[in-house]
N, C-alpha and C positions, 0 to 999 in steps of 0.2 A: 221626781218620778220620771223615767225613761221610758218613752213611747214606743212602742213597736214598728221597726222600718219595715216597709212591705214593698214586694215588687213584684210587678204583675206578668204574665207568662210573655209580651211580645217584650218588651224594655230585657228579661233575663234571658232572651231567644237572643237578643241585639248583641248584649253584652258577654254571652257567651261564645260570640263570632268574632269578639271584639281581641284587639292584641292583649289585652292583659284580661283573661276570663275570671268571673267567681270561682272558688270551690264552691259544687253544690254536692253537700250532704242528705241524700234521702235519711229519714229518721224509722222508717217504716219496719216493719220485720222485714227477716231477708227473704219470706216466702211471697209477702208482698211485692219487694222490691224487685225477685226473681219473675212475679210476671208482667211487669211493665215497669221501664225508670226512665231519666229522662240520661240521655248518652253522655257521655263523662261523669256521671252522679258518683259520686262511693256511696254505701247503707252502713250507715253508721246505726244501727236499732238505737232509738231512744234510752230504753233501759243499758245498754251500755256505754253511751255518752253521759249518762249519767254518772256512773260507775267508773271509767276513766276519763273524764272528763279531763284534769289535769293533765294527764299524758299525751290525750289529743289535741288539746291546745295548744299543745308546744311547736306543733304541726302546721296550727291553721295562721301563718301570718298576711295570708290575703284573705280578700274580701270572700266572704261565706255565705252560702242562700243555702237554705232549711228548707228541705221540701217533706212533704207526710202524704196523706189523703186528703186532706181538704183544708187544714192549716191546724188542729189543737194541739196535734204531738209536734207539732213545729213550734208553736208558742212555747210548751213547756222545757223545748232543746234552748229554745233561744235565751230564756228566762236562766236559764241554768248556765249558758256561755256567759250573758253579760255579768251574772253573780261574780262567774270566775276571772272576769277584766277583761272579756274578748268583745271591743266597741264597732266592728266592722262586720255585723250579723245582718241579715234579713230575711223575711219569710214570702216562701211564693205563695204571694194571695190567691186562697181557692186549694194550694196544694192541686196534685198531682191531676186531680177530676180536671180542675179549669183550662191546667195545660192543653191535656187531651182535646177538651171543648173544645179550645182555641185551635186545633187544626195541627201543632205543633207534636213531630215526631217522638217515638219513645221505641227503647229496646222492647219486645216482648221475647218472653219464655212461658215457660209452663203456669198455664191459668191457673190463681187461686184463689179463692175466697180474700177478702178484705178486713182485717180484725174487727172493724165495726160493726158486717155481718155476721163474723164469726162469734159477738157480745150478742148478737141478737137472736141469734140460732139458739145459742145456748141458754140465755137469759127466759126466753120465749116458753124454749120447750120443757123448761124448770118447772116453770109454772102452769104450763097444761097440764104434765102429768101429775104435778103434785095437788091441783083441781081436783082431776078428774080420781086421783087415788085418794082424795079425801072423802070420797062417797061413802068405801069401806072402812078409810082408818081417819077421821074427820080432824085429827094433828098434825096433819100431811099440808094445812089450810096456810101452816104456819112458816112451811118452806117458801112456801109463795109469795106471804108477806115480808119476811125476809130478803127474797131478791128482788123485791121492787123496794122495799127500804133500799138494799143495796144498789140501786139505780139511782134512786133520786139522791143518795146522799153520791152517787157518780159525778149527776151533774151539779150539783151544787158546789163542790169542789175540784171539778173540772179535771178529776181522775176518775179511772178504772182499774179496781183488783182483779175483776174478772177478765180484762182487756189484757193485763197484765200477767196473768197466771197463762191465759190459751198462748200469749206470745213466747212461753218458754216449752211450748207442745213443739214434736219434730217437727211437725206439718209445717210450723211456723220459722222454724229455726233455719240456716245455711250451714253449710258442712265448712265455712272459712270466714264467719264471722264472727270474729272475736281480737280483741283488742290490741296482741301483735297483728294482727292479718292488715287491720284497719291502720294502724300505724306504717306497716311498713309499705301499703298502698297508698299513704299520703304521702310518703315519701319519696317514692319510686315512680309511681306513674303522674304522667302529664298532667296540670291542674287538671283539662276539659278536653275534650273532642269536638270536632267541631259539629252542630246540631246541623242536620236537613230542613 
């Protein structure tokens, strides 16, 4: 069993000033990524490191830190690299929130919602309407129990279809994220920038 390497935002702040930097990979959507990342990051979205996964690895032969929002979609990128023989992975513990915390710079652009709020927006107001329209049509009770089924069986396996489905919505998506863009971004630019 392979334990998960983690590294905490001032050690990846250190080593990213350092002469030989990580790649870090945000895993996040790109509308995420698009309003805050950490400077030299590429977005690699989880659902498509999954997806090309192979191709990207051929890419990554330095050390790689996984960043997301708070670390899950970064466990499940990592999980899925070390499957494919990629042994020099780590996750920034806390993701993207701790960095912030921690005082440590980030690009921003145009503010967006966070998929995990965007699960709950959605998840939430399912089930109010589908409540509150059960007054009149009282089979409506069942939409509701439904996506809380579909929540708890989220966390229990430690996915989201509905996290999933809002991440392929425009809102969510970038106009050059996709799997040449990401390739030939690994390839062409600088590992890292250096962080303020």
């Amino acid at each position: 069993m392979t334990t998960t390497a983690t590294i905490d935002s001032q050690n990846l702040s250190e080593r990213l000033c350092s002469a030989a930097p990580p790649r870090v990979l945000d895993v996040r959507t790109p509308g995420e990524f698009e309003t805050a990342h950490i400077a030299g990051a590429y977005n690699v979205p989880l659902d498509l490191l999954r997806e090309h996964r192979d191709e990207i690895i051929k890419h990554l032969d330095d050390e790689v830190v996984l960043v997301c929002r708070s670390g899950q979609r970064a466990a499940q990128a990592e999980e899925s690299l070390r499957n494919a023989g990629l042994t020099n992975v780590h996750i920034l513990d806390g993701g993207i929130v701790a960095w912030e915390s921690a005082g440590f710079a980030v690009n921003r652009g145009t503010p967006r919602w966070d998929l995990e709020r965007q699960v709950r927006l959605v998840a939430g107001s399912i089930v109010l309407t589908s409540i509150l329209g059960s007054v009149a049509a009282p089979k409506l009770k069942w939409l509701a129990a439904g996506v809380g089924g579909g929540l708890t069986f989220a966390a229990l396996s430690n996915t989201c279809a509905m996290g999933m489905l809002l991440a392929k919505l425009p809102y969510n998506r970038g106009a050059t994220c996709d799997a040449p863009t990401v390739v030939a971004q690994l390839i062409g630019s600088p590992v890292a920038q250096k962080v303020g």
